[in-house]
Kinemage of the C-alpha trace (Angstrom):
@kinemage 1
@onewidth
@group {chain A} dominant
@subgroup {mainchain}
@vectorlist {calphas} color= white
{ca unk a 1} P 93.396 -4.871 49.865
{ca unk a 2} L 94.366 -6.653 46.840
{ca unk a 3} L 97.597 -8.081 48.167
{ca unk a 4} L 95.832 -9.282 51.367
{ca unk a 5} L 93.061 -11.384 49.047
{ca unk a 6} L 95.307 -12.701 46.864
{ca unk a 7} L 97.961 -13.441 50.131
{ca unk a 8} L 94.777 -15.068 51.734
{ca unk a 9} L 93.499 -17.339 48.536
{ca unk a 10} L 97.042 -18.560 48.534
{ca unk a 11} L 96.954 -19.776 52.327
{ca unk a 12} L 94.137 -21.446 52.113
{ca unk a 13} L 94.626 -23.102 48.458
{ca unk a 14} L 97.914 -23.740 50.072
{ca unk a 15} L 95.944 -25.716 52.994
{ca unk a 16} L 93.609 -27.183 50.786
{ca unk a 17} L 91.356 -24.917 52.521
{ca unk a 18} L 88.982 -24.599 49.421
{ca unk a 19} L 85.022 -24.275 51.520
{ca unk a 20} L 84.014 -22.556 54.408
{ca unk a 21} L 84.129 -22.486 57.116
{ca unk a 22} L 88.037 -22.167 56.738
{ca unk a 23} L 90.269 -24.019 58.999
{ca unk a 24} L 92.715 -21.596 60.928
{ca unk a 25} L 94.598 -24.654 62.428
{ca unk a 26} L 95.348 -26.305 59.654
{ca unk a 27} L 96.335 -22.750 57.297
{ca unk a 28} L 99.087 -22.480 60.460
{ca unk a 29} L 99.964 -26.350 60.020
{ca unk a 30} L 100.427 -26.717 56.478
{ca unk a 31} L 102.189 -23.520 56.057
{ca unk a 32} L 103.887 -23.400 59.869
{ca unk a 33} L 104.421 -26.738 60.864
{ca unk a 34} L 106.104 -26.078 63.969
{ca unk a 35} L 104.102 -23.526 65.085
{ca unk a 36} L 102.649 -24.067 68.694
{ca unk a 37} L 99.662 -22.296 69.309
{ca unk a 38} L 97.461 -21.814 73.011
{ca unk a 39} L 95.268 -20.444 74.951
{ca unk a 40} L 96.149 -18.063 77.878
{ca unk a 41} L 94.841 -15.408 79.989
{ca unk a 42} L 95.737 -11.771 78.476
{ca unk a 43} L 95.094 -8.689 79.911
{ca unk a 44} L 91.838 -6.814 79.269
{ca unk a 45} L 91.808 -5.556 76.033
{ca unk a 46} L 94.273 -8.138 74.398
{ca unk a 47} L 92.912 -10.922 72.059
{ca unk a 48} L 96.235 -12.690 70.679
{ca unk a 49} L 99.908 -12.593 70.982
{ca unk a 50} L 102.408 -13.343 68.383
{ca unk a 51} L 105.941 -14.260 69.382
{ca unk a 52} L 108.515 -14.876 66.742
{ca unk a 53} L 112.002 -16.169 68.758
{ca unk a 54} L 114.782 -18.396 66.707
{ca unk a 55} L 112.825 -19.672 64.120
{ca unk a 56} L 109.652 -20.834 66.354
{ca unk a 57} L 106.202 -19.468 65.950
{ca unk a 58} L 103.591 -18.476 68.919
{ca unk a 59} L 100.328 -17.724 68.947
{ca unk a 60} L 98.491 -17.068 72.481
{ca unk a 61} L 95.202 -16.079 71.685
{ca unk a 62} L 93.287 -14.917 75.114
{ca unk a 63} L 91.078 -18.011 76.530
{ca unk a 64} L 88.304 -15.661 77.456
{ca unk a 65} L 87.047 -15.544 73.422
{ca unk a 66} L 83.963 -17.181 72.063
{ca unk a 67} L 85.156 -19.757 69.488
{ca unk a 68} L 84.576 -16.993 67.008
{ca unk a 69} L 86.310 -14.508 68.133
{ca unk a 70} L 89.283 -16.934 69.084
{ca unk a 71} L 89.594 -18.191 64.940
{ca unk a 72} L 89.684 -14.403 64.134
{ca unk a 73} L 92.387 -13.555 66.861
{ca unk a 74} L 94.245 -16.265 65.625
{ca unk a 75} L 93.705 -15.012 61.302
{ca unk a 76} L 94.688 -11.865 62.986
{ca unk a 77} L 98.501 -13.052 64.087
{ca unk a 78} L 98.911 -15.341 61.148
{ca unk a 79} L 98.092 -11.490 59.231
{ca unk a 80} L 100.988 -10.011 61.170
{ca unk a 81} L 103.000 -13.634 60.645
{ca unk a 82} L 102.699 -13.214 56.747
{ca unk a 83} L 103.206 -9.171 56.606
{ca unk a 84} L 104.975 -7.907 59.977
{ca unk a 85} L 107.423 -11.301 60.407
{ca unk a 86} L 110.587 -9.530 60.347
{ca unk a 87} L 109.201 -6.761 63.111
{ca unk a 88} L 107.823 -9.549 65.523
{ca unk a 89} L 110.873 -11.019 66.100
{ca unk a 90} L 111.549 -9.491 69.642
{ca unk a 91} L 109.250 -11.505 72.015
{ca unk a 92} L 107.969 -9.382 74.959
{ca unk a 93} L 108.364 -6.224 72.965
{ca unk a 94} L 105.143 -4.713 71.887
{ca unk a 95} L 104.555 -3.268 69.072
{ca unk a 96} L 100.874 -1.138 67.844
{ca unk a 97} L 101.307 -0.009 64.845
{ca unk a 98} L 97.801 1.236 63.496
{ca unk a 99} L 98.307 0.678 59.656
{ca unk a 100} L 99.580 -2.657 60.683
{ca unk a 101} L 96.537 -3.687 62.760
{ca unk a 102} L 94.654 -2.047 60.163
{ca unk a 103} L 96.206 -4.686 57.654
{ca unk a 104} L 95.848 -8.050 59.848
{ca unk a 105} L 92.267 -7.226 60.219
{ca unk a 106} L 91.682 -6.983 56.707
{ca unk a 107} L 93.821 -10.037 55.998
{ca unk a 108} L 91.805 -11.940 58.618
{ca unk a 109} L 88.346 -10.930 57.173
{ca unk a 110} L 89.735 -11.925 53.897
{ca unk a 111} L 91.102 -15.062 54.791
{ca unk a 112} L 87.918 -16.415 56.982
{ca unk a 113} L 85.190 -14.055 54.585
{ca unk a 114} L 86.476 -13.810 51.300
{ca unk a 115} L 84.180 -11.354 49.606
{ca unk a 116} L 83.480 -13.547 46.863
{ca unk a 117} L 81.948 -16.349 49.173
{ca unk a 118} L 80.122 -13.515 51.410
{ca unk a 119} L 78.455 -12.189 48.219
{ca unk a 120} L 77.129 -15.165 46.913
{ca unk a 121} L 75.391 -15.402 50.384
{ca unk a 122} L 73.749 -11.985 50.565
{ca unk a 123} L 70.237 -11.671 49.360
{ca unk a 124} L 69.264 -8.126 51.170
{ca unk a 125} L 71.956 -5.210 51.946
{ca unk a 126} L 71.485 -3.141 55.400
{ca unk a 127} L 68.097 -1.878 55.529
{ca unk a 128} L 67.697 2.019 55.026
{ca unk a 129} L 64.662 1.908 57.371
{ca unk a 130} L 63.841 -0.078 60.313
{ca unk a 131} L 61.195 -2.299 58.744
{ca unk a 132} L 63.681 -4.720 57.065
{ca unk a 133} L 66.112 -4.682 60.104
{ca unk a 134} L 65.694 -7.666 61.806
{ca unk a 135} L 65.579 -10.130 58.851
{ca unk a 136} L 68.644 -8.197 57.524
{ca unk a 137} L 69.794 -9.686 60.861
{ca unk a 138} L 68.497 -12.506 60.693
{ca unk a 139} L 70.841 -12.969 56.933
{ca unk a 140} L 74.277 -11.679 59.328
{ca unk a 141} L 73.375 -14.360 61.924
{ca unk a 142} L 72.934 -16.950 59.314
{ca unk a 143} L 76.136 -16.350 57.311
{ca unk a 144} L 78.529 -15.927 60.218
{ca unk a 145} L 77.278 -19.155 61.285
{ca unk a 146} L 78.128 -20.453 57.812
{ca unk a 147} L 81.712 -19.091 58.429
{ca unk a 148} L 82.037 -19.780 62.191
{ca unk a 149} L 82.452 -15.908 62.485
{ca unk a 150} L 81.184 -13.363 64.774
{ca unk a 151} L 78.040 -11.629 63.363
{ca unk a 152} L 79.317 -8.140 63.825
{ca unk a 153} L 82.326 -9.178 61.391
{ca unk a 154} L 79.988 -10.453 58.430
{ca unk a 155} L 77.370 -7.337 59.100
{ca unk a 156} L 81.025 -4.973 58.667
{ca unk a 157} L 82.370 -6.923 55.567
{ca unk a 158} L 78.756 -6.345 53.786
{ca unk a 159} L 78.607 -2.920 54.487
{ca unk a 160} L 81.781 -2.725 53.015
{ca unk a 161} L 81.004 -4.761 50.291
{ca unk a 162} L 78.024 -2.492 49.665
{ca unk a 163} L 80.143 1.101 49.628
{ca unk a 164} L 80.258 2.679 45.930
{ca unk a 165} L 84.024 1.933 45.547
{ca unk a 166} L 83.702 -1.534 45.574
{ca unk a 167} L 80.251 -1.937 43.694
């Protein structure tokens, strides 16, 4: 995950992208000029498209996402533009590759929540018991409105932040 942080940082430095909540837009423009990127209607179960043909960039990210969800779809493809470039080149052709997915979720986490900004936000990890639950909530709802996130994103990037490994 090191790789992807450090990848991420760059982007956004690279943007001037230096407080959240971080512009996806303008990571794609400063680094991807020509890059056109839209809003369609996907299939069921599809959030973004990335199409990579002679040197031009496309990102379709499905019109049916809350704003949220949309800035994450897009950190999602600019994941697989920065790693998977070379294997997105066919347009049309899909590709799932799980480690890959894997690794443009993580970069998109990173680059909207980087887990130094998240921490200095949390006051109170998930709850063991019920009692706490709701005002643990009540932190998730408040931070991913800091980042212009979806909650369930900032509630999986502090458990995560919270497992022994990383503590």
């Amino acid at each position: 995950m090191v790789e992807v942080a450090v990848v991420a940082e760059a982007l956004r430095s690279y943007a001037g992208q230096v407080v959240p909540p971080f512009n996806v837009y303008r990571i794609i423009e400063a680094r991807w000029p020509d890059a056109v990127i839209t809003g369609r209607d996907l299939p069921d179960g599809i959030e973004e498209i990335l199409c990579l043909a002679k040197d031009r960039i496309l990102i379709v990210y499905a019109r049916s996402l809350s704003t949220a969800d949309r800035r994450f779809a897009i950190a999602h493809a600019i994941g697989h533009l920065v790693f998977d470039a070379d294997e997105c080149r066919h347009c049309g052709r899909v590709v799932v590759d799980p480690a890959r997915e894997i690794r443009a979720d993580d970069f998109a986490r990173e680059l909207l929540v980087p887990d130094r900004a998240l921490l200095n936000r949390v006051v109170m990890w998930p709850p063991e018991d019920d009692g706490d639950h709701d005002f643990y909530l009540d932190q998730v709802d408040m931070i991913a409105s800091g980042f212009h996130v979806p909650p369930h994103l900032i509630d999986q990037r502090i458990r995560l932040l919270r497992t022994p490994a990383r503590m």
